[in-house]
One Martini backbone bead per residue (centre of mass of N, CA, C, O) as a GRO file, in nm:
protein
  203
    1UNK     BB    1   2.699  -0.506   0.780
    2UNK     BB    2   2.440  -0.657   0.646
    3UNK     BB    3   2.329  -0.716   0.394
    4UNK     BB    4   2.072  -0.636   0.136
    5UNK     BB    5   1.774  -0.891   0.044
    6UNK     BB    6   1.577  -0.728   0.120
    7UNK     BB    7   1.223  -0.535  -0.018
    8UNK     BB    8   1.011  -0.364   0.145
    9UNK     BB    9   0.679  -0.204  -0.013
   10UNK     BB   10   0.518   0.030  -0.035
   11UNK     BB   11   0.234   0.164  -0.213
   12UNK     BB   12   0.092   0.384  -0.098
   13UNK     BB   13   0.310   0.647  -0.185
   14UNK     BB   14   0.549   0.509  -0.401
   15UNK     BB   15   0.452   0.372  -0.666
   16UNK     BB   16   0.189   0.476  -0.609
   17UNK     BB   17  -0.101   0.628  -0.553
   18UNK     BB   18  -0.306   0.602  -0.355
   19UNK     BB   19  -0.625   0.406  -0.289
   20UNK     BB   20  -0.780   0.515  -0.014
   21UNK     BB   21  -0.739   0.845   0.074
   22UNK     BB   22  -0.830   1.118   0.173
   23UNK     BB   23  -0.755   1.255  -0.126
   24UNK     BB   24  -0.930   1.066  -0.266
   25UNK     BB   25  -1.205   1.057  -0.042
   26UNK     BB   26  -1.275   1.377  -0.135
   27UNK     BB   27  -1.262   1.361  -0.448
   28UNK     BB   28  -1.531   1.187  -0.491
   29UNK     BB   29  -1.697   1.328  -0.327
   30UNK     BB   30  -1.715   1.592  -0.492
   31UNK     BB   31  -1.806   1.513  -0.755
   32UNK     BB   32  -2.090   1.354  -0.602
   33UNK     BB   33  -2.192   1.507  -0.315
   34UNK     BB   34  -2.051   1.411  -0.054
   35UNK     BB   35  -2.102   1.420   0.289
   36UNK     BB   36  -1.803   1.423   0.459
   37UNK     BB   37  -1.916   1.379   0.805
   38UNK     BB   38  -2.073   1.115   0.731
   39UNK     BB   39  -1.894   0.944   0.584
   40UNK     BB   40  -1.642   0.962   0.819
   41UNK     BB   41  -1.790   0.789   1.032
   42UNK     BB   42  -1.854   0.548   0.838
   43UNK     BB   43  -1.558   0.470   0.760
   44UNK     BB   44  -1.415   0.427   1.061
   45UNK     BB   45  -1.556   0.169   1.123
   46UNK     BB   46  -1.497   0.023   0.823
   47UNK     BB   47  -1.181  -0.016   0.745
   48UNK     BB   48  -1.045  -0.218   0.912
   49UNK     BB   49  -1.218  -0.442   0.753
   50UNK     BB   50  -1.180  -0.366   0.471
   51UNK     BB   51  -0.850  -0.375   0.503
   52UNK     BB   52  -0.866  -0.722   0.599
   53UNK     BB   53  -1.087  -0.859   0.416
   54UNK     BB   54  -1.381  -0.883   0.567
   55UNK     BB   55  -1.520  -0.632   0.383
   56UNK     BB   56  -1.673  -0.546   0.100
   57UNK     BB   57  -1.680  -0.285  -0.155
   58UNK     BB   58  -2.011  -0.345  -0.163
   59UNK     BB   59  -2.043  -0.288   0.176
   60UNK     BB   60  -1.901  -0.045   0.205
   61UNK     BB   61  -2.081   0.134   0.013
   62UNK     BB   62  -2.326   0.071   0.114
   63UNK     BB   63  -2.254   0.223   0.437
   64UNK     BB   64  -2.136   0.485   0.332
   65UNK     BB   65  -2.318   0.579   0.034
   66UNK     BB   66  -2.601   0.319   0.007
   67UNK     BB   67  -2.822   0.397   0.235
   68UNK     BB   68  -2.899   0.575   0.036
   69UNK     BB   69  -3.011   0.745  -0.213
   70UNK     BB   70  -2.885   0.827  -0.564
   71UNK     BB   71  -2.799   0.997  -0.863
   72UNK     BB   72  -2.563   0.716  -0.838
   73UNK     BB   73  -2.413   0.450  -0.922
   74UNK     BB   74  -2.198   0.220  -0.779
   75UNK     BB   75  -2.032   0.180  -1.055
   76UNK     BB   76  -1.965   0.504  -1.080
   77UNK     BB   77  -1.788   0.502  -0.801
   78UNK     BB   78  -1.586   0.271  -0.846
   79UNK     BB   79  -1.435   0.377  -1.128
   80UNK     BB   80  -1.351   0.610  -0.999
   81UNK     BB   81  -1.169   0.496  -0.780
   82UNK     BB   82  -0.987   0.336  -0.945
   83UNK     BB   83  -0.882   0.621  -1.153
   84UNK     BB   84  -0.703   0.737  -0.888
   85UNK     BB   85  -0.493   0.541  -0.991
   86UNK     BB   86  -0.159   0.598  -0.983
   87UNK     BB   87   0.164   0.635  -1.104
   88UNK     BB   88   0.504   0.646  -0.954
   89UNK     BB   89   0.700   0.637  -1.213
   90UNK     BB   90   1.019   0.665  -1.091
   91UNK     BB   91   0.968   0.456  -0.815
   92UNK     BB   92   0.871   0.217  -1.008
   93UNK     BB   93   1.137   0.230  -1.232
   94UNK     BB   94   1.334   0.147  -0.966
   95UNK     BB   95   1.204  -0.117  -0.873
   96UNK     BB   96   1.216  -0.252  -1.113
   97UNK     BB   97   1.561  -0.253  -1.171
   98UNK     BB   98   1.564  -0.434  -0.867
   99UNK     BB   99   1.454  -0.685  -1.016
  100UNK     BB  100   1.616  -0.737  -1.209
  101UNK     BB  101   1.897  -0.795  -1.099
  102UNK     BB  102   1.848  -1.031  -0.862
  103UNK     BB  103   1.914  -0.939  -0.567
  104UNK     BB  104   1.647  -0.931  -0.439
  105UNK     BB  105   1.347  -0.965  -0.221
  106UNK     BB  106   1.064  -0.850  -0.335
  107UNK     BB  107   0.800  -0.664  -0.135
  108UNK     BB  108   0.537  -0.615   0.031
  109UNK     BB  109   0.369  -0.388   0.237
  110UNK     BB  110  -0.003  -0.319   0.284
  111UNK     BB  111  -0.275  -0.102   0.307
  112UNK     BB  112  -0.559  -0.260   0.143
  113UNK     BB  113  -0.812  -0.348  -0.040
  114UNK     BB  114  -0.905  -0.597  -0.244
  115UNK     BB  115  -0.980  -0.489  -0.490
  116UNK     BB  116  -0.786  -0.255  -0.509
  117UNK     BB  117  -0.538  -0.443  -0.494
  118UNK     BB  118  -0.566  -0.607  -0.758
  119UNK     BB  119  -0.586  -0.418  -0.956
  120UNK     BB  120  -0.328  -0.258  -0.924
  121UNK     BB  121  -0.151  -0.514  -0.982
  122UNK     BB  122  -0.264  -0.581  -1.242
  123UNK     BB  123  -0.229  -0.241  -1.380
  124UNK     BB  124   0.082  -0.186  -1.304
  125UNK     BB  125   0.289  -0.471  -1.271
  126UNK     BB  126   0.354  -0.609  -1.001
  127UNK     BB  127   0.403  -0.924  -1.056
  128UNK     BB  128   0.719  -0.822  -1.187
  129UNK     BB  129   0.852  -0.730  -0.918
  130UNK     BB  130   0.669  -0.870  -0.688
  131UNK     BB  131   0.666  -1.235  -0.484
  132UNK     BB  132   0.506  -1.032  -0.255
  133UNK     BB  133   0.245  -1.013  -0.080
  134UNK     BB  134   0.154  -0.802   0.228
  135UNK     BB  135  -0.151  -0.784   0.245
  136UNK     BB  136  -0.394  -0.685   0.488
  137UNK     BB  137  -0.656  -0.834   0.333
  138UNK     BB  138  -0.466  -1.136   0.328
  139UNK     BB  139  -0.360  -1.117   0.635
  140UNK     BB  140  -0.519  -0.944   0.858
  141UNK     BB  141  -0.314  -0.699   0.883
  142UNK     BB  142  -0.184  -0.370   1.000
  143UNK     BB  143  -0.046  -0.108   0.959
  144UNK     BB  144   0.129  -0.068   1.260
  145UNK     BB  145   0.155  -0.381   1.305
  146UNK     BB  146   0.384  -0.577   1.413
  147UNK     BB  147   0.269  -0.860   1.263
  148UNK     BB  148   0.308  -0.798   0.987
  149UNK     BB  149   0.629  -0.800   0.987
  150UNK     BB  150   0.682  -1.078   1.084
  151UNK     BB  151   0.492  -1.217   0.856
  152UNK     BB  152   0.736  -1.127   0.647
  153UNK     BB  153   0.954  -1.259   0.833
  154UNK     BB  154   0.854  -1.549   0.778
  155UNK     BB  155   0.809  -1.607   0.507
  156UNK     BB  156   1.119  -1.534   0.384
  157UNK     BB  157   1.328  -1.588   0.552
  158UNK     BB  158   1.432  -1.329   0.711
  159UNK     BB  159   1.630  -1.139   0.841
  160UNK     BB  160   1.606  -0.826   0.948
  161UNK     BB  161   1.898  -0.698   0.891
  162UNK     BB  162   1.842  -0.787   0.552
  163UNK     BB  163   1.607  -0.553   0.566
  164UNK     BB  164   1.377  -0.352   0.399
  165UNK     BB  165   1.176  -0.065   0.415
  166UNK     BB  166   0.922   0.124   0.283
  167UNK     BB  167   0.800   0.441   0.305
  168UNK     BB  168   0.600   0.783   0.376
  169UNK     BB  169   0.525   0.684   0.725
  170UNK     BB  170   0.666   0.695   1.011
  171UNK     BB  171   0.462   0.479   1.162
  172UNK     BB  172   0.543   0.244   0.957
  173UNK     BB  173   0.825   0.212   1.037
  174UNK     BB  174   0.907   0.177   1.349
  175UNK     BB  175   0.817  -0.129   1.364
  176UNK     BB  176   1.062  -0.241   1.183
  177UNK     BB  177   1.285  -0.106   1.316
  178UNK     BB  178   1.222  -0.277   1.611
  179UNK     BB  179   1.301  -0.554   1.417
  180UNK     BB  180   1.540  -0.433   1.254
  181UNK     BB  181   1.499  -0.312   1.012
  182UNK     BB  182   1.571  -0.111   0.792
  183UNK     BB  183   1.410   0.244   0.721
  184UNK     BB  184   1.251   0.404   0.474
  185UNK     BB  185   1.175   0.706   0.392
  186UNK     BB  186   0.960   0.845   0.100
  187UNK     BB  187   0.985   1.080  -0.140
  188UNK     BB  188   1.172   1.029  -0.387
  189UNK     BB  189   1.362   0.853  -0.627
  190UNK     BB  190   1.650   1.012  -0.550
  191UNK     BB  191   1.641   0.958  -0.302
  192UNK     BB  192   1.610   0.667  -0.235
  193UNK     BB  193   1.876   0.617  -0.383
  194UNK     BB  194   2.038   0.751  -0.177
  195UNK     BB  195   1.929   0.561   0.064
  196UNK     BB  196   2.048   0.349  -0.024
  197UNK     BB  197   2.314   0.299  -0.106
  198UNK     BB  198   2.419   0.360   0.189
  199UNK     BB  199   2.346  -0.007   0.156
  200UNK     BB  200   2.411  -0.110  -0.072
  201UNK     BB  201   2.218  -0.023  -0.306
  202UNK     BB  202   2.123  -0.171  -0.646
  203UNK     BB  203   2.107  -0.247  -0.976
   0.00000   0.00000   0.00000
């Protein structure tokens, strides 16, 4: 089995929490009052947009909350969506560890919008880990589609076999594992540490 040179890594769900997920978009609804059935067609129509960096942060909101008037100002909206971005220390930490070795090609792939990624990668030191970002917004492709995994082993010029995805969700694997990758669904970082191991990854 080819040694594994590169690890590339889901973001939300993985080392944050999610950005911009049904559990966030509940609770920012509940916060401000916003009805639910009506926000959530109006996001389906334009998620793929938003998530693309083809619509702006700014026309996402005009679009799905501030269609009408409203009691709360679009920057207090925005401010708590960023501040539901949170760390998950434990896989955070050990996703550092193995860029401090410096054995691997450490990488994203992940479907974020433009705002919210930049924001999540300044503010959690992303930068410190990860050497290339294959985000959604970025490059116009969104997992679980075939081309971004392509598109991301294609920049690294890494053979698919010597590659690790991980992620949280079922279907954002299937596709890499066609292609060839490892692919590891991540429940939590101890979990992660022992089914690397198995690929004699570690720090």
């Amino acid at each position: 089995m080819p040694q594994v040179s590169a690890i590339f890594w889901d973001v939300g769900g993985v080392v944050l929490t999610d950005a911009w997920d049904h559990t966030q978009r509940a609770e920012a609804l509940a916060k401000f009052g916003v009805e639910p059935a009506e926000f959530q067609i109006r996001h389906e129509m334009l998620v793929s947009s938003f998530e693309r960096g083809e619509l702006s942060l700014e026309d996402y909101l005009k679009r799905t909350i501030f269609y009408r008037d409203r009691s709360f100002t679009p920057q207090a909206f925005r401010e708590y969506m960023f501040s539901l971005s949170r760390p998950k220390p434990d896989t955070l930490a050990f996703a550092e560890q193995l860029a401090k070795s410096g054995k691997y090609l450490m990488a994203t792939i992940n479907n974020e919008s433009l705002e919210l990624n930049r924001y999540r990668i300044q503010s959690f030191g992303l930068r410190q880990i990860f050497s290339l970002f294959v985000s959604s917004c970025f490059v116009g492709l969104r997992k679980p589609e075939e081309g971004i995994y392509r598109l991301a082993l294609q920049l690294t010029q890494k053979p698919a076999e010597e590659c690790c995805f991980l992620d949280d969700r079922p279907l954002n694997l299937e596709s890499a594992a066609y292609l060839g990758m490892h692919a590891i669904q991540v429940e939590n970082a101890a979990q992660l540490r022992t089914e690397l191991a198995k690929l004699e990854v570690q720090p």
